[in-house]
N, C-alpha and C positions, 0 to 999 in steps of 0.2 A: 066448663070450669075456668077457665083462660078467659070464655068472657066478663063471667061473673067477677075476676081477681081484678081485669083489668078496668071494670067498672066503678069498684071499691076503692081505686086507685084516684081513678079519675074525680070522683066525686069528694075524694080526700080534697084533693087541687083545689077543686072548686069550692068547697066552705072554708078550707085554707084561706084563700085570696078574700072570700067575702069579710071573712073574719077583719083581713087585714085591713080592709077597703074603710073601716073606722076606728081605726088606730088614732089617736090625738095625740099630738107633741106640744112642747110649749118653751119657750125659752125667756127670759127674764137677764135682767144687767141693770148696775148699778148705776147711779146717778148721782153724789153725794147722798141728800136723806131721798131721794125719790127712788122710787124703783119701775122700772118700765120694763114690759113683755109683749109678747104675744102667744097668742094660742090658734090652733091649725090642724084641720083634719090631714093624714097621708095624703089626700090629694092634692093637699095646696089651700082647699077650701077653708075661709076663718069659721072659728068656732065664736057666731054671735052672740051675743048675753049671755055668755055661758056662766056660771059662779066661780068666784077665784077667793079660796079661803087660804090667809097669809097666818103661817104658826111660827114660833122661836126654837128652837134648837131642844126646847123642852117639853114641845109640844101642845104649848098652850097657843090657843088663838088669839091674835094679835088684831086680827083685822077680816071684814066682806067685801068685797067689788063684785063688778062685772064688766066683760068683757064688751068692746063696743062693737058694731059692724063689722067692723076690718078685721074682729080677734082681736085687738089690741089691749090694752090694761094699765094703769098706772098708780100708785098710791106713793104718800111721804109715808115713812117711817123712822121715827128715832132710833130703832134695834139696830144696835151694827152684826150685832153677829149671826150666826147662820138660819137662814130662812128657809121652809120648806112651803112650797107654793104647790096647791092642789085646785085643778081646775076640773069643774063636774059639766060638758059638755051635753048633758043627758043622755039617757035610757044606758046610762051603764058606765057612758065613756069618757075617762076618766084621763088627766094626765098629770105626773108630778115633777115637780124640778126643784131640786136646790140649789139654794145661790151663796154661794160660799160668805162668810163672814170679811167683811169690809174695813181698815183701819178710818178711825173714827178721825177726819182731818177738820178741825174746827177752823170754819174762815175768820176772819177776824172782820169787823168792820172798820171800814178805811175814814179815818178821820180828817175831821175836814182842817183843812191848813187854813192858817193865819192868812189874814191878806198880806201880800208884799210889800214891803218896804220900798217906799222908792228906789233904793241903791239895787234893792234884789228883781228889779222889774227888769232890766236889762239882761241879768241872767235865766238862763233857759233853767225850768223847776223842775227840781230833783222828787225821783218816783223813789219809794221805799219799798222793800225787799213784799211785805203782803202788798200792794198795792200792783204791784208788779207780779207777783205770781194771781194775784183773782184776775188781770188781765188777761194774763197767758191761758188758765183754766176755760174761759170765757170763750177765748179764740181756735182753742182745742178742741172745747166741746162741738162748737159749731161746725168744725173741719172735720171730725168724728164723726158724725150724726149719720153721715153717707158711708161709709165703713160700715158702722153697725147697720144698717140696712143691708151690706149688699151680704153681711156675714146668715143674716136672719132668712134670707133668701136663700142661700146656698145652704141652708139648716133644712128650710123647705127641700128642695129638690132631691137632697140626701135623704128624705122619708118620704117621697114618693116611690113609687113601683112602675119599672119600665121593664121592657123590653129584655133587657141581659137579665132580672129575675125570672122572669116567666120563661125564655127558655132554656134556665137554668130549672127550673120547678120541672119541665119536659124532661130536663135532662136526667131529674133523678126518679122520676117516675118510671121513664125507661132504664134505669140503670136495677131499679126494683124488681121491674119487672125480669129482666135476664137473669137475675140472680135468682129468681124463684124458678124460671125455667132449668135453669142451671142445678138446682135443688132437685128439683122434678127428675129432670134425665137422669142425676145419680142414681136416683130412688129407683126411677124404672130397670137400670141396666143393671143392680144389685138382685 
């Protein structure tokens, strides 16, 4: 009996873990109108050409892609507001993410200045207030780009399976298992 329970246990583990071994994740961020992700099996492995179908907050579909070598994915979209991204990795595995609804920041286009007056060539030319913030955005995104990487990573490694799960998985399999023992000895000594 005790082998048979502790078999049943075991082998719980074991399709457990398989199970888990193709879990898909995916994460997505905004970009003004672009939107960029990725998608990734628990192991780290990208999820290649996988399909990535983009809906609106009402669940009409707005958009298809696919995902490239790396998992990765991009599309523009004019929706600002909330997106649910469904990615179908095949035979089953599936992952969804929403991306919260975005305020809609219209860039303006920077108009081109008059030439200088000779009097104003001496003076150093003055940047206007959009002109100066589409720089800064510009400079941001770039310094960014490394940030969102190492966030998208540390996304990975947070859905992998190491070491303190599995011998937390032992630990509750034997802790099952005492308790059925523990069951068992009432029963016998009643």
């Amino acid at each position: 009996m005790k082998r048979i329970i502790f078999m049943i246990i075991i082998s719980f583990f074991i399709c457990t873990n398989t199970l888990e071994a193709h879990k898909v994740s995916a994460y997505a961020y905004r970009e003004g109108d672009k939107v960029a992700g990725e998608c990734y099996f628990v192991d780290g492995s990208p999820c290649k050409n996988s399909i990535v179908a983009v809906y609106d907050s009402k669940g009409k579909k707005l958009l298809q892609t696919t995902t490239d070598e790396k998992g990765k994915f991009s599309f523009k979209t004019q929706e600002t507001g909330e997106l649910k991204i469904v990615i179908s990795a095949g035979e089953g595995h599936t992952a969804e993410y929403r991306l919260e609804a975005s305020e809609k920041s219209e860039k303006k286009e920077i108009k081109k200045q008059e030439p200088f007056k000779e009097a104003e060539k001496k003076q150093a030319p003055s940047i206007n207030r959009d002109e100066m913030k589409q720089i800064i955005d510009e400079v941001m995104d770039a310094k960014l780009q490394g940030i969102k990487n190492e966030i998208l990573d540390l996304r990975k490694q947070m859905d992998k399976i190491n070491i303190r799960d599995i011998i937390g998985g032992i630990g509750y399999i034997f802790g099952l298992w005492g308790l059925i023992m523990l069951i068992k000895r009432r029963k016998n000594a009643s």
